[in-house]
BALOBA-1460 file (C-alpha; in Angstrom, 3 decimals):
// residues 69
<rec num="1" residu="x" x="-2.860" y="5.874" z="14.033"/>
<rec num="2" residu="x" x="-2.385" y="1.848" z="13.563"/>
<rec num="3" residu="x" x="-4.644" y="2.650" z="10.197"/>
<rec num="4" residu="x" x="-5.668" y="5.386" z="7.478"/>
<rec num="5" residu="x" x="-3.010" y="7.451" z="7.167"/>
<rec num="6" residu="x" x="-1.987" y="6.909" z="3.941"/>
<rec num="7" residu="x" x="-5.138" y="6.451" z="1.844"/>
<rec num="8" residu="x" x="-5.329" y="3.928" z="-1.412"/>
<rec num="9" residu="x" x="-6.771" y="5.137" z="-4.505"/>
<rec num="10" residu="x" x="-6.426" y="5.898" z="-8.029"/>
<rec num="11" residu="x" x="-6.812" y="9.378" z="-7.727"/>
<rec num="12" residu="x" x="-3.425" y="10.963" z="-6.392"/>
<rec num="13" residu="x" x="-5.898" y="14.469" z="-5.909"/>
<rec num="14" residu="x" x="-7.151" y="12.433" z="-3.133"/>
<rec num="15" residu="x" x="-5.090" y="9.395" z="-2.221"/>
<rec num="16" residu="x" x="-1.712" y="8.669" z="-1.144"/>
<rec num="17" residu="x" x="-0.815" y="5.608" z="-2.953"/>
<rec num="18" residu="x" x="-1.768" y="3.594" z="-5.768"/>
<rec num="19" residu="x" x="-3.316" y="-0.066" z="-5.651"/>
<rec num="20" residu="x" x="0.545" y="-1.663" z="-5.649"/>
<rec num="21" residu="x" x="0.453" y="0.736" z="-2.038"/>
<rec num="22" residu="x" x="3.166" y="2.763" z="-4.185"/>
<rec num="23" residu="x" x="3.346" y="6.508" z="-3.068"/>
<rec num="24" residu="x" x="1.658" y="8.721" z="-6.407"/>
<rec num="25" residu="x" x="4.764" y="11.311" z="-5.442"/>
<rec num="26" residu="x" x="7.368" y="8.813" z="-4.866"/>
<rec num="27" residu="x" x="8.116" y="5.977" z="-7.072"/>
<rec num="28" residu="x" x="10.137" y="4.203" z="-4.647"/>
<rec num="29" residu="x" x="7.949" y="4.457" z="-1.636"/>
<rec num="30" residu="x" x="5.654" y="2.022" z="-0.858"/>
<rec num="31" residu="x" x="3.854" y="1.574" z="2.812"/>
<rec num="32" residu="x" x="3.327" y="-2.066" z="3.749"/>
<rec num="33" residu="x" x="1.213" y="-2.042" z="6.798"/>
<rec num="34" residu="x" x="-1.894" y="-0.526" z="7.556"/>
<rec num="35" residu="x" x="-2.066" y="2.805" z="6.409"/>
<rec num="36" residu="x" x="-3.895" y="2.185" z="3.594"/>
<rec num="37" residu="x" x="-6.723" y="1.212" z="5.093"/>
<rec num="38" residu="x" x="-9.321" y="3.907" z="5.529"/>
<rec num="39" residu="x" x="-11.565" y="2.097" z="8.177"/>
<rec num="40" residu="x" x="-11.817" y="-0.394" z="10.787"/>
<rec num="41" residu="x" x="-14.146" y="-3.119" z="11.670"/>
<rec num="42" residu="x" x="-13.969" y="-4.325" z="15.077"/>
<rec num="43" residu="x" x="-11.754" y="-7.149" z="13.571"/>
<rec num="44" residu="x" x="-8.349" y="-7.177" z="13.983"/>
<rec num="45" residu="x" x="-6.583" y="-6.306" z="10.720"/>
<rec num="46" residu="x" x="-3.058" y="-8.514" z="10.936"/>
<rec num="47" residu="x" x="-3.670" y="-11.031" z="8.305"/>
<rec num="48" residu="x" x="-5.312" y="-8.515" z="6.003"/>
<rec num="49" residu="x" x="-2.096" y="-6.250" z="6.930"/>
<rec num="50" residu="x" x="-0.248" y="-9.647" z="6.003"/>
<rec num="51" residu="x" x="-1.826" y="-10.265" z="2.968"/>
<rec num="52" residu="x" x="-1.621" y="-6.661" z="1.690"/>
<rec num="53" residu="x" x="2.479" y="-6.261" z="2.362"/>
<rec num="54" residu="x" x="3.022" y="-9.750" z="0.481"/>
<rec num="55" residu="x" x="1.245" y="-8.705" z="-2.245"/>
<rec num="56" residu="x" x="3.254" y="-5.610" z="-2.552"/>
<rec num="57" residu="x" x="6.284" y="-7.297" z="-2.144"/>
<rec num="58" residu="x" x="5.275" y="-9.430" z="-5.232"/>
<rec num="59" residu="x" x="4.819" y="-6.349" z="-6.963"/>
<rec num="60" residu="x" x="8.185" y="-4.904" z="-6.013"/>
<rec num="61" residu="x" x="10.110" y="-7.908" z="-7.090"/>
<rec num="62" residu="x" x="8.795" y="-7.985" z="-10.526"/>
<rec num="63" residu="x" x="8.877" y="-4.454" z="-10.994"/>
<rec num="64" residu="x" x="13.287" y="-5.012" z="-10.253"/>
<rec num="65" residu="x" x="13.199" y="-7.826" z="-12.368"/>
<rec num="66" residu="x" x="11.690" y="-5.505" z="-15.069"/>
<rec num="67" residu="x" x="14.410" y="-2.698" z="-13.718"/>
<rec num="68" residu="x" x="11.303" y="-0.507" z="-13.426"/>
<rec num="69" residu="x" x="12.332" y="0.583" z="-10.121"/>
């Protein structure tokens, strides 16, 4: 599926990753793209899909500079 399989919440009972789209089971796995995405409007979702993976990026490159990860 181009979106929803790997589901963004807080909870890792019932999500995959975290808001940074970290994995909850694997520190050093993040998903950039549009898995995180649990529905579709009839819009096409590349600049949210953009948008998303840049701001996870940002949140991997501070998290090295802070040699959390």
């Amino acid at each position: 599926h181009e979106l929803g399989g790997t589901k963004m919440g807080s909870d890792p009972a019932t999500s995959v990753l975290n808001s940074n789209c970290q994995a909850h089971e694997v520190s050093n796995l993040f998903v950039a793209d549009g898995g995180p995405f649990v529905s579709q409007a009839d819009k096409n979702p590349t600049w949210t899909i953009m948008a998303l993976a840049w701001r996870t990026c940002d949140h991997i490159s501070q998290a090295m500079r802070r040699r959390e990860i």
